[in-house]
C-alpha positions as CSV (number, residue, x, y, z in Angstrom):
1,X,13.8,-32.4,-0.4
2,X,10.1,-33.7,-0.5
3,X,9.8,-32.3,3.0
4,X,10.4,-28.8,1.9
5,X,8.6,-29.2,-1.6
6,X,5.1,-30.4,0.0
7,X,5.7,-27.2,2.8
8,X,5.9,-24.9,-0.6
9,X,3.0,-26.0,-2.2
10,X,0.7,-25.7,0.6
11,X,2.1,-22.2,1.4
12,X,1.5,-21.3,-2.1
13,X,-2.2,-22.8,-2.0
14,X,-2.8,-20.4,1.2
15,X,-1.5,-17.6,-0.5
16,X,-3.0,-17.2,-3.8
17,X,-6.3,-15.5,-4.1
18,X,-9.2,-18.2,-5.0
19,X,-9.8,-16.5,-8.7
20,X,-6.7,-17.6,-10.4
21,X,-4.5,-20.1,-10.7
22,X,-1.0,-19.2,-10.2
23,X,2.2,-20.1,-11.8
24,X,4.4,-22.9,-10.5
25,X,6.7,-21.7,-7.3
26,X,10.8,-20.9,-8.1
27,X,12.3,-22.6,-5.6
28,X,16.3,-22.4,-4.8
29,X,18.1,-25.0,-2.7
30,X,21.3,-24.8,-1.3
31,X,24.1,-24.6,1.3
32,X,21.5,-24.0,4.0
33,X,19.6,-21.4,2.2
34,X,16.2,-22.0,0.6
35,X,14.2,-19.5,-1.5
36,X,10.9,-19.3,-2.8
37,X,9.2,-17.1,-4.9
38,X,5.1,-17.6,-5.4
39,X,3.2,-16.8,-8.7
40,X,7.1,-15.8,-10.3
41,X,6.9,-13.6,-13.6
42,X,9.5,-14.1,-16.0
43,X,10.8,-10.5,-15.5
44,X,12.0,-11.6,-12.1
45,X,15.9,-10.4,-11.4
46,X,17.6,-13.9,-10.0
47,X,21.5,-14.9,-9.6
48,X,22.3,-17.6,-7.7
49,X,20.5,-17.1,-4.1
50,X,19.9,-13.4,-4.3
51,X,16.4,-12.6,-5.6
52,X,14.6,-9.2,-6.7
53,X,11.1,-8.9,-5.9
54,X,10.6,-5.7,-8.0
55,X,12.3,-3.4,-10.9
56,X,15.8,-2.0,-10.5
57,X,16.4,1.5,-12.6
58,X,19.4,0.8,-13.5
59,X,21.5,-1.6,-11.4
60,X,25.5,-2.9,-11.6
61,X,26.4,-6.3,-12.2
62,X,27.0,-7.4,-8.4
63,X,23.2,-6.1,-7.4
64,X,23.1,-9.4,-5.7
65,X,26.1,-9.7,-3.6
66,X,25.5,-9.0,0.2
67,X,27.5,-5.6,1.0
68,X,27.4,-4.1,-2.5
69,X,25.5,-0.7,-3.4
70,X,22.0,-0.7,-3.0
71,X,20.1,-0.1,-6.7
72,X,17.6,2.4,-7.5
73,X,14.3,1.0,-7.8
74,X,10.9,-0.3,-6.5
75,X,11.8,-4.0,-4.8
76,X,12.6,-6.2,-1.7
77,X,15.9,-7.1,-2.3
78,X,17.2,-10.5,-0.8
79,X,21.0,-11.1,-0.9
80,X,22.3,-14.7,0.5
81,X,26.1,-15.3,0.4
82,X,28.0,-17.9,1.8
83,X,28.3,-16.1,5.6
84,X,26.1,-13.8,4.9
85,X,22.2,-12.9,4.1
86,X,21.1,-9.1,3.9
87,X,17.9,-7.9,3.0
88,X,17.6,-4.6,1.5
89,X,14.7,-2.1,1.5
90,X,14.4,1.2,-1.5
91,X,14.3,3.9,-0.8
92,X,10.5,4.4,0.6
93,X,10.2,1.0,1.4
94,X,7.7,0.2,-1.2
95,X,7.4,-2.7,-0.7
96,X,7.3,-4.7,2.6
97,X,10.1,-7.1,3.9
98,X,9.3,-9.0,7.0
99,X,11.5,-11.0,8.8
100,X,11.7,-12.9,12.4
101,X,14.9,-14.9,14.0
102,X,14.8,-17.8,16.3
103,X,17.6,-20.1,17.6
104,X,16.8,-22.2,14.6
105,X,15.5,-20.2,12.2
106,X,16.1,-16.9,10.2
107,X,13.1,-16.3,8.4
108,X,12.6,-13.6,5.7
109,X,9.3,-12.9,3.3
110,X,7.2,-10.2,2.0
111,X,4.8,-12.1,3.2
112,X,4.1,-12.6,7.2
113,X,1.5,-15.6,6.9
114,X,4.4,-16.9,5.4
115,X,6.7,-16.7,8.2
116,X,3.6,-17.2,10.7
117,X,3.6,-20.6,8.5
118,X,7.1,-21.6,9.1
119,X,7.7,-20.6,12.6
120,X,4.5,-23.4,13.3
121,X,3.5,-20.7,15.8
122,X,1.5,-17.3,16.1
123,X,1.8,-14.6,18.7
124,X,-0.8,-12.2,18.5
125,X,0.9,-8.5,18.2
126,X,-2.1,-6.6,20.2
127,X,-0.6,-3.4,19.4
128,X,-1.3,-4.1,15.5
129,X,-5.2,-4.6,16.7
130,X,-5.1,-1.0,18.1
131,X,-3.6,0.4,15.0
132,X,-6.2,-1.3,12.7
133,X,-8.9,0.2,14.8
134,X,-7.6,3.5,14.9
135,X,-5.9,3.6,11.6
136,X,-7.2,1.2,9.1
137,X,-3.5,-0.1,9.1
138,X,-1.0,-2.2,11.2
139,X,0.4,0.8,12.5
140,X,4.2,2.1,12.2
141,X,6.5,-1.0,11.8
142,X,4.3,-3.4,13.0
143,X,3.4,-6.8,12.3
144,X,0.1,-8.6,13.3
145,X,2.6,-11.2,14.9
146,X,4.3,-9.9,17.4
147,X,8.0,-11.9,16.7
148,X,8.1,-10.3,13.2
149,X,9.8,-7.1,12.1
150,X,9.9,-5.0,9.3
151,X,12.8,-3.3,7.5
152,X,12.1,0.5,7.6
153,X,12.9,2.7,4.1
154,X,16.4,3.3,2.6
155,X,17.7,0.0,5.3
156,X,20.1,-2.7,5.2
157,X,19.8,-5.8,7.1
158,X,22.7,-8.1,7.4
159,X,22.2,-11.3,9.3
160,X,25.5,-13.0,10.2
161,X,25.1,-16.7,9.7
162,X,27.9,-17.6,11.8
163,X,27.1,-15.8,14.6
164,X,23.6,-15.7,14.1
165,X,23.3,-11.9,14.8
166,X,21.6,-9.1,12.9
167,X,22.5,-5.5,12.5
168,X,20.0,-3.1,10.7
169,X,21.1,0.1,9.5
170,X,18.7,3.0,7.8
171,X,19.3,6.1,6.2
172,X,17.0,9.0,8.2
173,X,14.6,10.9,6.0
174,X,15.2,15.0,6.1
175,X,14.1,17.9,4.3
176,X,16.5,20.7,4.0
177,X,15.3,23.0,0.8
178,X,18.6,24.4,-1.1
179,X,19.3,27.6,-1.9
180,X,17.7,28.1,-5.5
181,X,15.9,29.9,-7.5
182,X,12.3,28.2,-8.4
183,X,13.8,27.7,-11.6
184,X,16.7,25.8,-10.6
185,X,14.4,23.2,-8.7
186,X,12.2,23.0,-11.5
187,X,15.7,22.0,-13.5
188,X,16.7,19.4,-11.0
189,X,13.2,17.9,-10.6
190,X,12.9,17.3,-14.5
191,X,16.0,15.9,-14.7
192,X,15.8,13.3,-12.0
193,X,12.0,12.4,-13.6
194,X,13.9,12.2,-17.2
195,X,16.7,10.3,-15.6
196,X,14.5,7.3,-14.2
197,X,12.1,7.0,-17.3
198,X,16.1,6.6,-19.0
199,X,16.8,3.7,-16.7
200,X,13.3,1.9,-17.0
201,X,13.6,-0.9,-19.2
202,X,10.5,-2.7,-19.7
203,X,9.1,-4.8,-22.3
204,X,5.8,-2.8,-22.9
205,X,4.1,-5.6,-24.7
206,X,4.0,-6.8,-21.3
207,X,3.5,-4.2,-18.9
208,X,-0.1,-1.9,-18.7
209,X,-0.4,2.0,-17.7
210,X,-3.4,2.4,-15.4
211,X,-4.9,5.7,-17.0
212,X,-6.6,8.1,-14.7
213,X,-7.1,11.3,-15.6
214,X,-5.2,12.5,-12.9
215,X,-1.5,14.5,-12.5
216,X,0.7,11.0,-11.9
217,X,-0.3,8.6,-14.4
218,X,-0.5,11.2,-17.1
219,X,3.3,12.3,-16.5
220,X,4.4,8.6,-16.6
221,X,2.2,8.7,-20.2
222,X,4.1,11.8,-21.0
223,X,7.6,10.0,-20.3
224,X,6.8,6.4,-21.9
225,X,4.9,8.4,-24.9
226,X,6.2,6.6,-28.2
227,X,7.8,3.7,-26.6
228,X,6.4,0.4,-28.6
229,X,3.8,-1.6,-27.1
230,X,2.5,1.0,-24.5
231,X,-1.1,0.7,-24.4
232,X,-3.4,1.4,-20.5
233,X,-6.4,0.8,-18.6
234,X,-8.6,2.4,-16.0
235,X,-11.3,1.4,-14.3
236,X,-14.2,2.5,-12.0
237,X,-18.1,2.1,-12.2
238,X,-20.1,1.9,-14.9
239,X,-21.7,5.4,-14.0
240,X,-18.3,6.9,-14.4
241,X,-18.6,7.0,-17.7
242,X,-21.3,9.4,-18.3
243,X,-19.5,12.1,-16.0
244,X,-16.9,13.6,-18.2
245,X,-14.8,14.8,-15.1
246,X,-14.6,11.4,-14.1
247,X,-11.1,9.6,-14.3
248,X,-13.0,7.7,-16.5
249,X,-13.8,9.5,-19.1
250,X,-10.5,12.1,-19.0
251,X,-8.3,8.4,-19.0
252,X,-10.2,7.5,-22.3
253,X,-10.1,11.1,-23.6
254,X,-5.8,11.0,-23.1
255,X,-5.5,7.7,-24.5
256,X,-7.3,8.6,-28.0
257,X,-5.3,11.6,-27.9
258,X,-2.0,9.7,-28.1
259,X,-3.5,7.1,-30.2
260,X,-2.6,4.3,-27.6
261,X,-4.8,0.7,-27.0
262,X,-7.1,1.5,-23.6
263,X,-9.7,-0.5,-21.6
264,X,-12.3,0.6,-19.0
265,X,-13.0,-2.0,-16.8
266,X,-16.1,-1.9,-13.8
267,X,-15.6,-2.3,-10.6
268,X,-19.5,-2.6,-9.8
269,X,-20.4,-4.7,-6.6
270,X,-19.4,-8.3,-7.8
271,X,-22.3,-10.8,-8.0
272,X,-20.1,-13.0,-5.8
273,X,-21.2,-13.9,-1.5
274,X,-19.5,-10.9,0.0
275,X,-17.4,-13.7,2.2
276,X,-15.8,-14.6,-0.9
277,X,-14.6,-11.0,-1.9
278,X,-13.5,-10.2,1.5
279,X,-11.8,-13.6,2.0
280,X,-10.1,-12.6,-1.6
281,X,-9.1,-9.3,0.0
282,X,-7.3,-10.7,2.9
283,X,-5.8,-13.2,1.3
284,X,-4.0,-10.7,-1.1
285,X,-3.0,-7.9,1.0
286,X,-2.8,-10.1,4.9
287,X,-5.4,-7.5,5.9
288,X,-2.4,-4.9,6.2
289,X,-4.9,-1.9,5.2
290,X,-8.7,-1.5,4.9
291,X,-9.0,0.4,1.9
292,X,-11.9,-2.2,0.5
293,X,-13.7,0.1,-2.4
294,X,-11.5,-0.6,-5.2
295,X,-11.4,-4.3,-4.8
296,X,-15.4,-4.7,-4.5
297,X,-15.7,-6.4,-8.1
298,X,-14.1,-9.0,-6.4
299,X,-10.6,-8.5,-8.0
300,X,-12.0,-9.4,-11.5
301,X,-9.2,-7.0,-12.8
302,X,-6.8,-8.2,-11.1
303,X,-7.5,-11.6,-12.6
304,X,-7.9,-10.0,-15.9
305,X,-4.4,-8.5,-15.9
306,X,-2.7,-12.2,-14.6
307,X,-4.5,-14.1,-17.6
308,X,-3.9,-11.5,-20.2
309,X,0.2,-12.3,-19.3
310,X,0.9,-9.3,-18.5
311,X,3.6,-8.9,-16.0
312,X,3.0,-6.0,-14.4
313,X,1.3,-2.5,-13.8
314,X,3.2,1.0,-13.7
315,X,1.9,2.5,-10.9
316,X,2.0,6.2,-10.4
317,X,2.3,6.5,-6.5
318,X,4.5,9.4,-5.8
319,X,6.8,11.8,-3.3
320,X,6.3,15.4,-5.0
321,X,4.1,16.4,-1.8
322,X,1.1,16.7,0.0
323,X,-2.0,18.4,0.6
324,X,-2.2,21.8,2.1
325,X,-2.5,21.5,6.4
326,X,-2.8,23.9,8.9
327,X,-2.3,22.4,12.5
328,X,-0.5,19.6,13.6
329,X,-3.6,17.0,13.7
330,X,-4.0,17.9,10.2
331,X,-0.6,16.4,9.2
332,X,-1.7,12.8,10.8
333,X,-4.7,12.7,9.6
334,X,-3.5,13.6,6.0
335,X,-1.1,10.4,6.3
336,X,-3.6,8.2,7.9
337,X,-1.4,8.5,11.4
338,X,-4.4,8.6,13.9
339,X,-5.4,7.5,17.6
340,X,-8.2,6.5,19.2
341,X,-7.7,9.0,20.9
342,X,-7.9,11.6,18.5
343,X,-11.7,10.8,17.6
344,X,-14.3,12.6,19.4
345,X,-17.0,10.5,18.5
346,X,-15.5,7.6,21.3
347,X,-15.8,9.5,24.4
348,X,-18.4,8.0,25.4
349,X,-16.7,4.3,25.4
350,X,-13.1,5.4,25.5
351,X,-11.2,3.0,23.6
352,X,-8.2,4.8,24.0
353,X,-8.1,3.9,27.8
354,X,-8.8,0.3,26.9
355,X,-5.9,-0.4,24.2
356,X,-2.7,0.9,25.1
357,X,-1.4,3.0,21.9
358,X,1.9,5.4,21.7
359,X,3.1,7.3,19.0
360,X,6.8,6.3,17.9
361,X,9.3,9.0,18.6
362,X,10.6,8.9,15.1
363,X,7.1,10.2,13.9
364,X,7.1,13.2,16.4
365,X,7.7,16.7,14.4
366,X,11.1,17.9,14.9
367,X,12.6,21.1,16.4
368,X,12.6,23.6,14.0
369,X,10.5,21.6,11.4
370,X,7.9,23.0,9.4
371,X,4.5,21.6,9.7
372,X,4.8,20.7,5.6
373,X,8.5,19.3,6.3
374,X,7.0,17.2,8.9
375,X,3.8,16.6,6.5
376,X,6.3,15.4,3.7
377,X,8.5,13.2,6.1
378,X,5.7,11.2,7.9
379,X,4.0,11.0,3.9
380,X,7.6,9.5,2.7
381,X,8.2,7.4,6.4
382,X,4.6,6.6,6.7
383,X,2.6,6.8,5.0
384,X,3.8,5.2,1.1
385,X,5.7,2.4,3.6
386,X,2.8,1.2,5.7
387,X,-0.5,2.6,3.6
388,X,0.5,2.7,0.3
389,X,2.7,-0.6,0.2
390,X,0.0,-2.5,2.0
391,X,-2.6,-1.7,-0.7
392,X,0.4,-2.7,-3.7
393,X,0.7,-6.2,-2.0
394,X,-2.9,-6.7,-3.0
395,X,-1.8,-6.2,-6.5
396,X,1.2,-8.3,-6.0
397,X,-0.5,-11.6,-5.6
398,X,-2.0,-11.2,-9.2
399,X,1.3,-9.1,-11.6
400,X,4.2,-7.3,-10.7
401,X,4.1,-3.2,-9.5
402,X,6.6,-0.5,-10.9
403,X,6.6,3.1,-9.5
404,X,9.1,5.2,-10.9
405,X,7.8,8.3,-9.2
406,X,9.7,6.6,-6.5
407,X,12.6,6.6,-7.7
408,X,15.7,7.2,-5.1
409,X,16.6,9.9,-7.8
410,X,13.1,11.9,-7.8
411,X,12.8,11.5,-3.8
412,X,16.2,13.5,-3.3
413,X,15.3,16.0,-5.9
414,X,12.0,16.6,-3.7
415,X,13.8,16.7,-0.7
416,X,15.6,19.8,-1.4
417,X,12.9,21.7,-2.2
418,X,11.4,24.7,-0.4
419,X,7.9,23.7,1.2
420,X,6.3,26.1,-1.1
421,X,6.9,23.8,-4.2
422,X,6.3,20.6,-2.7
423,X,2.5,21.6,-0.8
424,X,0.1,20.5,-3.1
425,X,2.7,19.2,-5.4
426,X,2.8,22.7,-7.1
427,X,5.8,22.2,-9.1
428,X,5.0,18.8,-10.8
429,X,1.9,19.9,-11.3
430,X,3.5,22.4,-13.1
431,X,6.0,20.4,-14.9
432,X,2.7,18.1,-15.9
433,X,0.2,21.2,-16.8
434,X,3.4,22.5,-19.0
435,X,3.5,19.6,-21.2
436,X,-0.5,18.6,-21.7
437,X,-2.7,21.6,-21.6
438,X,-5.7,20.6,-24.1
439,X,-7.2,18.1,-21.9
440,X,-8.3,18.8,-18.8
441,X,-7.5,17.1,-15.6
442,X,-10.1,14.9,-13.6
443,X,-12.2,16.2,-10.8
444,X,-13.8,12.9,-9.6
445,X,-12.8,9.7,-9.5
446,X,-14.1,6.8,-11.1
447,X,-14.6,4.4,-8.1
448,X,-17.3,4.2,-4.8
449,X,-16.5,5.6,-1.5
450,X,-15.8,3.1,0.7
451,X,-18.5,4.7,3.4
452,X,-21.0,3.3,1.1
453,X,-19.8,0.0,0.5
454,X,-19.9,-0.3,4.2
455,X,-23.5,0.2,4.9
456,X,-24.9,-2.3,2.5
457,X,-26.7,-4.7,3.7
458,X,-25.1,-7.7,2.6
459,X,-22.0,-6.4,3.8
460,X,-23.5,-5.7,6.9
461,X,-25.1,-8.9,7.6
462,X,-21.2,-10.5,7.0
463,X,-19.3,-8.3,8.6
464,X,-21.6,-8.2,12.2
465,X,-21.8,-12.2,11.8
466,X,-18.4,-12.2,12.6
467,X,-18.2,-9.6,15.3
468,X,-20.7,-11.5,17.5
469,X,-18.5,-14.6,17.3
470,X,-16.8,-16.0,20.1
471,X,-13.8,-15.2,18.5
472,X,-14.5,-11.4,18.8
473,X,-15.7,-11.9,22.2
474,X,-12.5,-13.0,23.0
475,X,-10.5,-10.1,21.0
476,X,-12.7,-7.2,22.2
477,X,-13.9,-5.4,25.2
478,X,-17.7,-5.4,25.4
479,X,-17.8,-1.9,25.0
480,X,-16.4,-2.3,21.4
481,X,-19.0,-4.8,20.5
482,X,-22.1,-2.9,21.7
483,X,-21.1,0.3,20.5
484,X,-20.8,-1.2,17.2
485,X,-24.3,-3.1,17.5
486,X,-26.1,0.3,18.9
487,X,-25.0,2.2,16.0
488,X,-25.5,-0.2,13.3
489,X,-28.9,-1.6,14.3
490,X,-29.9,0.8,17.3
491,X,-30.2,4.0,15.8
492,X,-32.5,4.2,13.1
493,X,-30.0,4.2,10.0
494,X,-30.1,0.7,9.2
495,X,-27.7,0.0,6.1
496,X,-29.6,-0.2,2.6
497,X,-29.1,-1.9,-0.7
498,X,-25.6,-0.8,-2.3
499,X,-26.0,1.8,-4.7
500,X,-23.5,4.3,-6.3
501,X,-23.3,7.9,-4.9
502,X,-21.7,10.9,-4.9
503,X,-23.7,12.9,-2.6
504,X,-21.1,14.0,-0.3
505,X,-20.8,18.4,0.7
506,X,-17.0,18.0,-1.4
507,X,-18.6,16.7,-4.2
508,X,-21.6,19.1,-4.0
509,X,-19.3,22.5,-3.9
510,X,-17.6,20.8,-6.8
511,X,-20.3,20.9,-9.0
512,X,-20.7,24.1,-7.5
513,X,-17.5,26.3,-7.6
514,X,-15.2,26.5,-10.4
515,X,-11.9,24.2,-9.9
516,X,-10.2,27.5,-9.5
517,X,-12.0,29.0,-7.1
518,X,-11.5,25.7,-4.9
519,X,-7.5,25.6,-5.6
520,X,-7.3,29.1,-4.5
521,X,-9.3,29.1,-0.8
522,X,-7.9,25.2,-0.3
523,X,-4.9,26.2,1.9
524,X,-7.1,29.3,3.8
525,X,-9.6,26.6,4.9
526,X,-7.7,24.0,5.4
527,X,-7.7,24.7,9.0
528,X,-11.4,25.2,9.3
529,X,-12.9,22.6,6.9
530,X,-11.7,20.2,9.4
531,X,-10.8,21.5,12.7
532,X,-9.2,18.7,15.3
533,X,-12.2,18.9,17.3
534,X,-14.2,17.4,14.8
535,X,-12.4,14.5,13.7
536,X,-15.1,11.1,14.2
537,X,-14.3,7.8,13.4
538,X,-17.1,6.1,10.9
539,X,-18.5,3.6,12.9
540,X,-19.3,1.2,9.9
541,X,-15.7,2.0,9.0
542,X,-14.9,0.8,12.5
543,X,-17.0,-2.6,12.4
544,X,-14.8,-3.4,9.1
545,X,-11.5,-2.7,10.4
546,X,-12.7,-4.9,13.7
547,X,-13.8,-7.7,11.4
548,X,-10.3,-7.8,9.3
549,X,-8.3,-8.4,13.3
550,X,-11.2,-11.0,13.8
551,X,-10.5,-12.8,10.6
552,X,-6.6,-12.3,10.1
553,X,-6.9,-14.1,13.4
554,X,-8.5,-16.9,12.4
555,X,-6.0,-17.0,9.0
556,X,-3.0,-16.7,11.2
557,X,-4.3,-19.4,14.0
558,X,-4.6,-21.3,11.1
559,X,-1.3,-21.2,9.1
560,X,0.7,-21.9,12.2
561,X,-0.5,-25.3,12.6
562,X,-0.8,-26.5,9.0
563,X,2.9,-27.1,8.8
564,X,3.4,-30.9,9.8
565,X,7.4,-32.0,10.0
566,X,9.5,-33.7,11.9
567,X,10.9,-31.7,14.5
568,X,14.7,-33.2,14.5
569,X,14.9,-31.3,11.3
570,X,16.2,-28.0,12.0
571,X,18.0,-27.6,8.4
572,X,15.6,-24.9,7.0
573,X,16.9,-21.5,6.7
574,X,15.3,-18.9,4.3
């Protein structure tokens, strides 16, 4: 079908990042159905018109029939049959499927330029603006297009082709801590860890640990010790390296100690325009979160990784728990689950008043809940499903992701534990502190803060370009706009050159106070150190997250006419 072959390869062109070249598309054709997978690695699970995007733990041999048991693992499952398509989420949602129905069309991607592409149309979701602004994400479920959906965690999607109907079903998310000694947890949490590393099969030789010197990546070491082939990288700036409580330098320390292959790559500012790294940035993640710092060599990694051959990273994003909180704005802001109305810093131009933001139900804390249930279920229905899935699609345009900490297995186990074990992860930490005592665990990391990125000048200069466009005229009230242009070049703190820092009060007392001395008054100040009345919204922080709407505009506007076909054919269903 030349039609549809000339539609793939300009969707693949739009998608790929401009650093690398990417493998040809797979492409499936057949009884209606049509299925395409960009920049495929050969790992890639595949029968018939039922793909994988991800790693199963362990699956049965009819994975890919529409209806059957949903595998462990870290994927977006498609499932065509002959009646029948289904789309199936894990059990976090790790990774994103979007999808959008028409009277012609049933459209499902990981990808919503994609779908943007095919519908030949774009319908700005406003709501996703306000939730970039206030969040530095697209907000809970939403799309930046309005028409498209996502499937939630631990969902099923079945789309009746006959009758062209959908019906989405989702398992809820709840905490109830069984009745057991801290022992007996301790039992079932190993167990369900040992149980997942038992069902990963990976060729090694082809898949890369990053190393930090932190709790995660050094249990996943711990479980893949001795396998063939493991070897791991890590990377942050060049000044990491001469801070031995950097990730840096505890990651090379860990890898001698088990005697395995290990690179340190930089992720200095990139010699590059900074146009071309942001443009690189929203091309790989759709400008779904604005976590920028890593990504400021200009995804030279990334690239790195994809040419080596290597077909994926094992990740070590996890569910074991969360930071200590002591009031209920504590537990959004620790997830990233905040409103304009929540900073103080606006009152003066109340954003809040101008774009219309609500809180989903779903997220509201429960009768009876703890605040650290409620912590735990908005980290788990949140948080890893709209923060930290949006910053693995920026991996996935370059290699595949695994996280086994993710495992269905593991979140259950966590689920039944008391609060006690899971605030501030106490028990894995345990279970990881227990096996690897001699080398001591990180207390910085190795990258930049992305508050300093942000005031460099060259980044600057870009990023206010855009905002005094016509196109940001038109997306943003006047007060947005001024407010922005009063602090950044009305108030006497003009950005300067880039330069690494760490000059931040945290990392001060840190070089102050003994690591155990900070563990032990964490969860008494937790309620002081940052009281709700002082939460303020970084203004640069603000400009960036305005500039990624301003741009994903522009991306969008343009993807939804660059489709050309004949409009008596209706035939495409994917």
């Amino acid at each position: 079908m030349p039609r549809m072959g000339q539609a793939i390869k300009e969707i693949s062109k739009r998608l790929t990042p401009g650093n690398i070249t990417a493998r040809q598309p797979l492409v499936v054709e057949g009884h209606g159905i049509a299925i395409c997978v960009i920049n495929p690695v050969a790992s890639l699970p595949i029968n018939n018109s039922s793909v994988c995007l991800g790693t199963f733990f362990g699956a049965d041999d009819d994975w890919w029939m529409p209806g059957a048991d949903a595998p462990d693992g870290n994927y977006a499952l498609f499932r065509s049959g002959e009646y029948q398509v289904e789309l199936v989420s894990d059990t976090v949602a790790s990774r994103t499927i979007w999808y959008a129905k028409t009277d012609e069309l049933f459209i499902a991607s990981t990808s919503q330029r994609a779908i943007v592409y095919f519908l030949q149309s774009y319908e700005p979701n406003t709501s996703a603006y306000t939730w970039m602004l206030s969040s530095g994400t697209l907000g809970p479920g939403l799309s930046w297009d309005k028409r498209i959906q996502s499937v939630p965690p631990d969902a099923r999607l079945m789309f009746d082709r006959i009758t062209w109907t959908a019906k989405l079903s989702a398992e809820p998310v709840n905490f109830f801590a069984e009745n057991l000694p801290d022992r007996g947890h301790e039992r079932n949490l190993r167990k369900a860890i040992s149980e997942t590393f038992d069902h990963l099969d990976l060729d090694l030789d082809k898949w890369i640990l990053p190393l930090s010197g932190g709790y995660d990546s050094r249990a996943i070491l711990q479980m893949l010790r001795g396998r063939s082939g493991l070897k791991a990288i890590t990377w942050g700036l060049r000044s990491a390296l001469a801070n031995k409580k950097s990730d840096a330098c505890v990651a090379r320390d860990l890898a001698q100690k088990y005697g395995m292959p290990h690179e340190y790559l930089e992720t200095d500012l990139s010699d590059e325009p900074v146009n071309e790294i942001f443009k690189r940035f929203l091309v790989a993640g759709e400008g779904r979160v604005d976590h920028i710092s890593g990504y400021m060599d200009g995804f030279s990694i990334w690239k790195h990784l994809f040419e080596s051959g290597n077909y994926g990273v094992i990740r070590g994003d996890s569910v074991f728990g969360w930071i200590p909180v002591a009031n209920p704005i504590d537990v959004r802001r620790s997830v990233e689950l905040l409103l304009l109305s929540d900073y103080r810093n606006l009152g003066k131009v109340p954003l809040h008043e101008q774009f219309e933001q609500h809180l989903p139900t779903i997220f509201d804390r429960r009768d009876m809940e703890s605040l650290e249930a409620w912590r735990d279920r908005l980290y788990q229905s949140y948080r890893i499903p709209v923060v930290m899935a949006a910053l693995n699609d920026l991996k996935n345009s370059y290699v595949e992701i695994v996280n086994p900490l993710l495992s269905r297995r593991i979140v259950r186990a966590v689920r039944k534990m008391p609060d006690r074990l899971r605030t501030d992860r106490m028990l894995f930490k345990k279970i990881v502190v227990a096996a690897n005592r001699d080398i001591p665990f990180a207390e910085y990391p190795a990258i930049e803060m992305s508050s300093n990125i942000l005031k460099d000048t060259r980044v600057i200069d870009h990023i206010m370009g855009t905002l005094l466009s016509a196109r940001a005229e038109k997306l943003f009230p006047p007060d947005l706009i001024q407010l922005l242009k009063n602090h950044i070049f009305g108030d006497g703190q003009l950005a300067s050159p880039y330069r690494p820092a760490n000059t931040n009060l945290k990392a001060i007392l840190k070089n102050i106070l003994p690591k155990k001395a900070i563990d032990a008054v964490r969860p008494v100040v937790a309620g002081f150190w940052r009281p709700s009345s002082s939460i303020e919204l970084d203004l640069y922080k603000l400009a960036f997250r305005a500039y990624i709407i301003c741009e994903m505009d522009r991306m969008l506007c343009e993807d939804a006419g660059a489709l050309v076909v004949d409009k008596t054919a209706k035939s495409l269903k994917t």
